[in-house]
Structure formats: structure tokens, C-alpha cells
C-alpha positions in Angstrom: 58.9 -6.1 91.8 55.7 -4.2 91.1 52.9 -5.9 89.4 52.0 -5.0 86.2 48.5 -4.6 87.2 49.2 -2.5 89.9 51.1 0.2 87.4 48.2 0.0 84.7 45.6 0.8 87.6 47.7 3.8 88.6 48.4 4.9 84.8 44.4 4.7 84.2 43.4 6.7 87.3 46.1 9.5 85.8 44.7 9.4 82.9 41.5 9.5 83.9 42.1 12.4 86.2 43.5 14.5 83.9 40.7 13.8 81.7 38.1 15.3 84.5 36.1 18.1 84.5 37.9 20.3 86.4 34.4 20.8 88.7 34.4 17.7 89.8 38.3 16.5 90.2 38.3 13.4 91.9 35.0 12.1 90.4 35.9 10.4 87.2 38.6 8.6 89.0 36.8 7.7 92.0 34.0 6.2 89.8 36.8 4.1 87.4 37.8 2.6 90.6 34.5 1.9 92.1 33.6 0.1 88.5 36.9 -1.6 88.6 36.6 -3.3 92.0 32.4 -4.4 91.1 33.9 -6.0 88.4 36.3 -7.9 90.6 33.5 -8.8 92.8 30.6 -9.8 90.2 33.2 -11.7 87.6 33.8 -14.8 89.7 29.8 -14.8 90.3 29.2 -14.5 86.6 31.9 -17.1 85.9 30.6 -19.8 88.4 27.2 -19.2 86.2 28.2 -18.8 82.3 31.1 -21.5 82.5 29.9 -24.8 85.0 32.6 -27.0 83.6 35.4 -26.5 85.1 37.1 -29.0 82.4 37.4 -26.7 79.6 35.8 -23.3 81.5 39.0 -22.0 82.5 40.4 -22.0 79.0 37.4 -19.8 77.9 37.9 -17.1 81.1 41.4 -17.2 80.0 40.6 -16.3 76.8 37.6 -13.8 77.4 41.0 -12.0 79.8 43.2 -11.8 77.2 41.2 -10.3 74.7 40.2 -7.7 76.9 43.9 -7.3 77.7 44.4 -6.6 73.6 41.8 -4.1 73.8 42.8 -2.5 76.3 46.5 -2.6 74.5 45.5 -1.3 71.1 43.1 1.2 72.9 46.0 2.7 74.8 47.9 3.6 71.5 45.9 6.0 70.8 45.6 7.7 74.3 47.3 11.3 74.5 49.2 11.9 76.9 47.2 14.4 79.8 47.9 17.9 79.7 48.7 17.7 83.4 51.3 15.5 83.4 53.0 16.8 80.2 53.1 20.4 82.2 54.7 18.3 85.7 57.6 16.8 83.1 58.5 20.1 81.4 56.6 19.7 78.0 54.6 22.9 78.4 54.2 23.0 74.3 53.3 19.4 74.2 50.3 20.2 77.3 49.1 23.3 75.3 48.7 21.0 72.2 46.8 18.3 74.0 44.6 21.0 75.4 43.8 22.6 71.7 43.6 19.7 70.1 41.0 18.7 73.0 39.4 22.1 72.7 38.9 21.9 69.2 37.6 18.2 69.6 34.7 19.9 71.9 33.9 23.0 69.6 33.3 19.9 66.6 31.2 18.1 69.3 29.3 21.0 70.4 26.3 23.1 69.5 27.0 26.3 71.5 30.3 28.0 71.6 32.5 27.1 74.5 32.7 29.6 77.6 35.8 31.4 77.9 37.7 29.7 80.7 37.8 31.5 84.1 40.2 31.6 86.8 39.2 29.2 89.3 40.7 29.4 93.3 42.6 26.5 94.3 42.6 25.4 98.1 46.4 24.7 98.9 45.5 23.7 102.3 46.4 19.7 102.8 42.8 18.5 104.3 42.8 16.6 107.7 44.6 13.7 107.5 42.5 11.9 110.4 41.3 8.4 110.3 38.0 10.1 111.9 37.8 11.9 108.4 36.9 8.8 106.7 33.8 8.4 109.0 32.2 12.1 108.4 30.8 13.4 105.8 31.4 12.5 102.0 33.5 10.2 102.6 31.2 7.8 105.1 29.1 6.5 102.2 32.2 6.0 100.0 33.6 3.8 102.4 30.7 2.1 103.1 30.3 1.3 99.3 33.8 0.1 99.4 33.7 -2.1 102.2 30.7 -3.9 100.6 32.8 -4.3 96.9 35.3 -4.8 98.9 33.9 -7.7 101.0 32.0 -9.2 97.8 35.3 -8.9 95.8 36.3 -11.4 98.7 34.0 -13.5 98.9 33.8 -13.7 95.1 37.8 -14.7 95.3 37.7 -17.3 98.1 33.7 -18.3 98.8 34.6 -21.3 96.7 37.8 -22.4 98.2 35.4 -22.8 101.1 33.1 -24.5 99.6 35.4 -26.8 98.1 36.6 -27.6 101.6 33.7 -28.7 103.1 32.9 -30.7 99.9 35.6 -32.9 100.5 35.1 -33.2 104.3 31.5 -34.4 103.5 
């Protein structure tokens, strides 16, 4: 069984991504997740900080989690669906009224007219699927930031398990 966390996170990035300028595709999603794992990694700092009593502080996480959880619930109510994914399941009517609806959104928000959309070349070509790949280029500093959240995110999760340890040794 899948977690439910695990298909909310995929559900976001989609939705995020279809969201995206199309300039700059993998941008929007690649920063939601970057913002998603610093959060894992600086919450447990914060917690240790804001909430010292462990007697009644994990009632007040709990609750500061699930109210965040009802946002995020009420919030996605009134999330269209993306244009993208309406046109991969058939609804090509349904995509073209997301996309006016979003155009006409942007011509309210807007003080100049919008450009006429152009016809932009698409790559087909599947990119090197290498593990070298990671370690040139643009992808070398995103890895390196995500080894740090990654390690922080860690250490944020189980630092005090050690420390907990050693406590009772002592």
C-alpha cells in the first residue's frame, strides 16, 4: 500500500508542473520539492526550540500538522485540474477551458496585452540516462543542494534518537 503522502507529493509536483511557464519546465517543480525537503530538515530544529516540553509539545506539533493538513484540504477544492493532464485523459474541451479561463485570469492581471503564443520546438530526444550525468553540469549543484537537505533532513529525523542514547548511557 502507497502512502498517502507519497501520492499527494506526486499530485502537487503535477500540478505544479502543469502550472509552469512553459520556459522554464522543470523549475517550478524542482523548487516545490527543494522547499518541501528544507522544511523536513529545519521543522524538527524549530520544534526542539519553539516546544521544550516534551509533556504536552507533541500535542501542539500535532496540532500545528493537522491544520496545515485542512489547509491544504480546503485549498485543493478549488485547484483546476491542469490543462496537460485533462489533454493526456481525452478531455480536450475541458483543457481548452482551463487554458481560457487561465488566459483570461492573466489579461485581468495584466497591464500589457498578452503575446500571441508561438510555436515552440520540442526535443524528443530521451537525454543520457548516465549516472555521470548527475555529476556535470546543471545538475552537479542540484545534487549537491540535495545531499545537504537531504543529510539535514536526517539528521533533523534521528540526531535526537542519538542523543537520547548517550543520555541514558551517561
Amino acid at each position: 500500500m502507497r502512502s498517502r503522502r507519497g501520492r499527494v507529493s506526486r499530485v502537487l509536483a503535477r500540478s505544479v508542473r502543469g502550472g509552469a511557464l512553459v520556459r522554464r519546465p522543470g523549475h517550478s517543480p524542482g523548487w516545490t520539492i527543494v522547499c518541501a525537503f528544507a522544511g523536513f530538515a529545519l521543522v524538527p530544529v524549530l520544534a526542539l526550540h519553539l516546544v521544550p516540553d516534551y509533556g504536552w509539545g507533541w500535542r501542539a506539533l500535532f496540532v500545528a500538522g493537522g491544520i496545515g493538513g485542512l489547509l491544504i484540504g480546503v485549498m485543493r477544492r478549488g485547484l483546476p485540474d491542469s490543462g496537460p493532464w485533462l489533454v493526456a485523459q481525452g478531455r480536450i474541451e475541458e483543457a481548452r477551458a482551463v487554458v481560457e479561463a487561465a488566459e483570461e485570469l492573466a489579461t485581468r492581471r495584466s497591464t500589457e496585452p498578452l503575446a500571441e503564443p508561438a510555436a515552440v520546438a520540442v526535443d524528443t530526444r530521451l537525454p543520457d540516462p548516465g549516472i555521470r550525468r548527475l555529476f556535470r553540469g546543471s545538475a552537479l549543484p542540484r545534487l549537491l543542494l540535495l545531499s545537504v537537505l537531504w543529510f539535514a533532513y536526517y539528521v533533523g529525523n534521528y540526531a535526537w534518537l542519538t542523543l537520547a542514547a548517550l543520555e541514558e548511557d551517561a
